[in-house]
C-alpha positions in Angstrom: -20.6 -2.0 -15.8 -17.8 -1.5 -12.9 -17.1 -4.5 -9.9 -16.1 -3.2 -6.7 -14.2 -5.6 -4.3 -15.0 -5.7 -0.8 -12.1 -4.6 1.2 -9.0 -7.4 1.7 -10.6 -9.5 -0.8 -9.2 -9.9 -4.3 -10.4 -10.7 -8.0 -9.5 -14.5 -7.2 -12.1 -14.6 -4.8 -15.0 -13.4 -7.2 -14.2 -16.1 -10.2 -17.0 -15.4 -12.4 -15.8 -11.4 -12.3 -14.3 -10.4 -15.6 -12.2 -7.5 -16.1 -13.3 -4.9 -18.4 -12.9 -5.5 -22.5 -11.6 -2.3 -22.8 -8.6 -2.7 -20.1 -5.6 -2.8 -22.3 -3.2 -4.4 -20.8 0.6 -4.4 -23.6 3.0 -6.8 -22.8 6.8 -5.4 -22.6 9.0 -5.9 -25.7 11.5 -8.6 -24.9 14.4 -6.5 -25.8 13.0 -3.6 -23.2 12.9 -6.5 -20.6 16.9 -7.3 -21.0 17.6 -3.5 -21.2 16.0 -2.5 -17.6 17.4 -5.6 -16.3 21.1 -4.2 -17.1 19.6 -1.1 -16.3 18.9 -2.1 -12.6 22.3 -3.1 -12.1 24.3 -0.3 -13.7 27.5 0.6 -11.9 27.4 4.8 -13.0 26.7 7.0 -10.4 25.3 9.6 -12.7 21.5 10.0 -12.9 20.1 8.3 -16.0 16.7 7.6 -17.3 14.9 5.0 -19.8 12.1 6.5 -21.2 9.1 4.4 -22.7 6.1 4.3 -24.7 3.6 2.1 -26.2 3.4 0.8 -29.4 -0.4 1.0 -30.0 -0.1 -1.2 -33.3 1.7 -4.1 -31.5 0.4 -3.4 -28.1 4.3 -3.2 -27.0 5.8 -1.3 -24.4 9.2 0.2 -26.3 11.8 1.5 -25.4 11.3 5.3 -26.5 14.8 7.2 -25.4 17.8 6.7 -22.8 19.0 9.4 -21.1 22.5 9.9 -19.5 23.6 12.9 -17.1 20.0 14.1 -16.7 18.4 15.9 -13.9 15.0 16.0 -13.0 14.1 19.3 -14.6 15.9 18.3 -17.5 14.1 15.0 -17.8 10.7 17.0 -17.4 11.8 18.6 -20.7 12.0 15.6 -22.8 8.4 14.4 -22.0 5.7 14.9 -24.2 3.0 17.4 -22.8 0.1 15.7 -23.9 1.6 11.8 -24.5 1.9 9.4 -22.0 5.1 8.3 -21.0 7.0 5.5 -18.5 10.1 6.7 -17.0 12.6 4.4 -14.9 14.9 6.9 -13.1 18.6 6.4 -11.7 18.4 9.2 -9.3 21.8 10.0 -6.9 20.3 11.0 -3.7 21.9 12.2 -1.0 19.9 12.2 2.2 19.7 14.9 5.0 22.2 12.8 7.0 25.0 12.4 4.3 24.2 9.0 3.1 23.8 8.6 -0.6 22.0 6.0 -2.4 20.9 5.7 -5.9 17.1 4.4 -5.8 15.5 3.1 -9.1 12.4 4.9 -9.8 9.6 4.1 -12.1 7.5 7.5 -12.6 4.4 7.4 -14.9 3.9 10.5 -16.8 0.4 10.1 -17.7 -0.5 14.6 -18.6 -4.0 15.9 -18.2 -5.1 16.1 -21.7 -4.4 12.8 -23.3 -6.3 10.9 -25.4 -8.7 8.3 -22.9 -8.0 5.2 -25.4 -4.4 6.4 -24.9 -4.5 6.9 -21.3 -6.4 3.4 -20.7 -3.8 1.6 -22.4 -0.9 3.0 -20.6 -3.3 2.9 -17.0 -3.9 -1.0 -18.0 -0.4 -1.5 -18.8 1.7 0.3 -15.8 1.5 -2.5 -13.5 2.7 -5.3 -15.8 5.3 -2.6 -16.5 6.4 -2.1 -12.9 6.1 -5.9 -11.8 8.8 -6.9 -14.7 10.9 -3.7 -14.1 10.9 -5.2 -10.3 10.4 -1.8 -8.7 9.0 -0.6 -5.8 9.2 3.3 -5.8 6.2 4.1 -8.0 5.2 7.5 -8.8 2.6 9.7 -11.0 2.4 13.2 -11.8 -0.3 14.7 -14.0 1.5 17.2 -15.4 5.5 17.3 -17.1 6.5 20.6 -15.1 5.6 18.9 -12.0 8.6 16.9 -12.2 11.2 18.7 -10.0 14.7 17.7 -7.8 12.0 18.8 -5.1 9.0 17.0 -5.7 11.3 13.9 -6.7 12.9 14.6 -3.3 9.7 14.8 -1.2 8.5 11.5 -2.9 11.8 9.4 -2.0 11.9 10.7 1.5 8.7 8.5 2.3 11.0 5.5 1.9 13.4 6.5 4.8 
């Protein structure tokens, strides 16, 4: 059975709606928590990533590898092709102008092919991710070799 919300209304205005038994939705490891926190406010100018997964059993989000130095193509090679994955990227940018600024952003990898328990659970879970994170640049791409210095490019020049 699916609810559909009338436009600029919310779940709180439908209180008898309940979500769907199957939305998974993990909380995030405590330790994961402290880590993006310091994470956020890292003083490196380097581009750097935190790369996470879920902990099906415990119904975690974990921390799965940190990354130091790494570009965008290089990053693209360290994800799974058929896993989900949640990626909080330190990316130097330097606009057309000059300026340079070093956003923080949160990029779910979620490959066609997955599992659909597995790509529920990580669908269910990305915005509780993203709210504790505190980020606001949120991408997806469906497939690892779409992540590129010029897609990532493209996607951060919407935030001008």
């Amino acid at each position: 059975m699916e609810f559909y919300l009338k436009q600029g209304s919310s779940a709180s205005s439908y209180p008898n709606l309940q979500p769907s038994e199957s939305l998974v939705v993990c909380d995030v490891a405590e330790d994961l928590v402290e880590k993006l926190r310091k994470f956020r406010f890292r003083k490196e100018t380097n581009n750097a990533a935190i790369i996470m997964k879920i902990d099906k059993d415990k119904r975690l989000v974990v921390l799965d590898e940190e990354l130091e130095g790494i570009s965008p193509d290089e990053l693209k090679d360290e994800l799974p092709e058929r896993q989900p994955r949640f990626i909080v990227y330190s990316y130097k940018y330097q606009r057309d102008d000059g300026r340079v600024s070093y956003p923080l952003c949160f990029i779910f990898s979620s490959p066609v092919g997955c599992k659909p328990e597995q790509q529920m659970m990580y669908a269910g879970s990305k915005n509780k991710l993203v709210q504790t994170a505190e980020l606001t640049k949120v991408f997806e791409i469906r497939n690892t070799e779409d992540l590129t210095e010029e897609w990532l490019r493209e996607k951060l020049g919407f935030f001008r």
